[in-house]
C-alpha positions as CSV (number, residue, x, y, z in Angstrom):
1,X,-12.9,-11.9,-10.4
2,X,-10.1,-9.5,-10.2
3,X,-10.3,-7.4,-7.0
4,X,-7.5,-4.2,-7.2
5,X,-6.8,-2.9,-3.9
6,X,-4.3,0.4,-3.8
7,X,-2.4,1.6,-0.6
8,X,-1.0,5.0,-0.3
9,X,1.0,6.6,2.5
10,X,0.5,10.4,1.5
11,X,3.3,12.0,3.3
12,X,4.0,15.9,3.7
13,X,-0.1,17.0,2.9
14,X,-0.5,20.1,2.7
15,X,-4.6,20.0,2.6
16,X,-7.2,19.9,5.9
17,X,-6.3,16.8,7.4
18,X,-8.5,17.8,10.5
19,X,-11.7,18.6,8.5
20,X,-14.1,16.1,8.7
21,X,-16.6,17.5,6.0
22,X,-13.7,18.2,4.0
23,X,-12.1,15.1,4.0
24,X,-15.4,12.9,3.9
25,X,-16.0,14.9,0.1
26,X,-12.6,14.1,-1.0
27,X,-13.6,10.3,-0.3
28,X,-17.0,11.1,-2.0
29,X,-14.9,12.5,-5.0
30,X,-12.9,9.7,-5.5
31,X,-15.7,7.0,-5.3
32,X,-17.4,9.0,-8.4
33,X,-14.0,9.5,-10.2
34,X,-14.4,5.7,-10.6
35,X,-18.0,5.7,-11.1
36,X,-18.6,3.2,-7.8
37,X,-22.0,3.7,-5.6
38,X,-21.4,4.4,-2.1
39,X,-24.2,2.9,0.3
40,X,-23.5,4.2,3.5
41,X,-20.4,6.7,4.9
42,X,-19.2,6.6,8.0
43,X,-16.5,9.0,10.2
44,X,-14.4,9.6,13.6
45,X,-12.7,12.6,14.9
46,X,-9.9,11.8,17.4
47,X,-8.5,13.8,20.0
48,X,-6.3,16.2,20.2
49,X,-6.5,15.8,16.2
50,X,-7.0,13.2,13.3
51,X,-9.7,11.7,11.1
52,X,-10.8,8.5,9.8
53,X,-13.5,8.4,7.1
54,X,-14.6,5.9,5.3
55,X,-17.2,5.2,2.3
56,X,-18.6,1.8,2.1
57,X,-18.8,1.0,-1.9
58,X,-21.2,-1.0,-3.1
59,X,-18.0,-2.5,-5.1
60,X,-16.4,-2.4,-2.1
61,X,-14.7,0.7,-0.3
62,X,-12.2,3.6,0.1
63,X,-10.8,4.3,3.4
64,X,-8.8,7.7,4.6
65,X,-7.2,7.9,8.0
66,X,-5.4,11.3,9.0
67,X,-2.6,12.6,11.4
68,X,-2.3,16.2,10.9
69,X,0.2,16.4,13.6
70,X,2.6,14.0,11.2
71,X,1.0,15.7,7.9
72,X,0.2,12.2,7.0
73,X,-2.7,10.5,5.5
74,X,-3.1,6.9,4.8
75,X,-5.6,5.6,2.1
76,X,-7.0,2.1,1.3
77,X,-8.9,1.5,-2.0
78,X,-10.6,-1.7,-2.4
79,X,-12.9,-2.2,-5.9
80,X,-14.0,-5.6,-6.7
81,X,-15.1,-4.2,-10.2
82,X,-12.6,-4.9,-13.5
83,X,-13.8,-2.1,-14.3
84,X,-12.9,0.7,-11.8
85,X,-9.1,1.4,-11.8
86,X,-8.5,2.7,-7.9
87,X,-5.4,5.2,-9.3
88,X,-8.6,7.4,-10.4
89,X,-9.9,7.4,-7.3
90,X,-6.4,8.1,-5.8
91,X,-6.3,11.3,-8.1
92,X,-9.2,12.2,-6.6
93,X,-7.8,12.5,-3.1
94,X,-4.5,13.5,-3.7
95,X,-5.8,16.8,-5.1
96,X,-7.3,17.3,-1.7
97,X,-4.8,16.3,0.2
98,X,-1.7,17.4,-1.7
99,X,0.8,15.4,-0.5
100,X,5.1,16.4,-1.1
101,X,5.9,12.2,-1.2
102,X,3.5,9.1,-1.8
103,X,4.4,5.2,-1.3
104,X,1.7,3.8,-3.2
105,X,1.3,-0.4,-3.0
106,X,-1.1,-1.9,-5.9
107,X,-2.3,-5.5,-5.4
108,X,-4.4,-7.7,-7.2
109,X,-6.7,-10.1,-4.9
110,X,-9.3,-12.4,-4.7
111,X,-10.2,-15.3,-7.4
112,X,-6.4,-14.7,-9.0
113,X,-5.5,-17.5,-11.0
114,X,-2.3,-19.2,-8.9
115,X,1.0,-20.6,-9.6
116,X,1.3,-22.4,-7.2
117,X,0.1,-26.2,-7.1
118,X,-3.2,-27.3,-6.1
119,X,-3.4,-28.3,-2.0
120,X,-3.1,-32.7,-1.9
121,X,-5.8,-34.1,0.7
């Protein structure tokens, strides 16, 4: 089992990184862009500013966290299905949040076949 997970610092957004509905259907948006069911959505508003929502997947889930003040959002895709390439899902945010620079990490995880040598003992 391959599970992808993709990081993104989203830096200079431009979109409504203080609205909770609107943020919480961009994370819907990119869960369908990859065809993934969500089973349950949760949110939090912070104070002065900034949001965290999140959609648990039932392949797993995407995570948004915001700081308006910093016009930065941080994203974390997790998909445990081959299937479901998390850069989709990305596209589906980043046209919401519209970000001027990204720093994107993509990792592979889980039941990866190693290189290293099997543990003695």
């Amino acid at each position: 089992m391959h599970i992808r997970q993709l990081l993104v610092d989203a830096r200079g957004c431009s979109g409504p990184l203080d609205d909770a509905d609107a943020l919480a259907r961009a994370v819907d948006a990119a869960a369908l862009a990859v065809g993934a069911t969500i089973v349950e959505r949760a949110r939090a508003r912070y104070v002065p500013h900034g949001v965290t929502v999140v959609a648990i997947l039932a392949e797993s889930h995407v995570v948004l966290s915001t700081w308006p003040e910093h016009r930065l959002a941080l994203v974390d895709i997790l998909l445990c299905n081959d299937m479901m390439n998390p850069r989709l899902a990305w596209d589906a945010l980043a046209a919401a949040l519209d970000p001027t620079e990204i720093v994107a990490t993509e990792a592979t995880r889980g039941l990866v076949a190693s290189t290293r040598p099997p543990a003695i003992g």
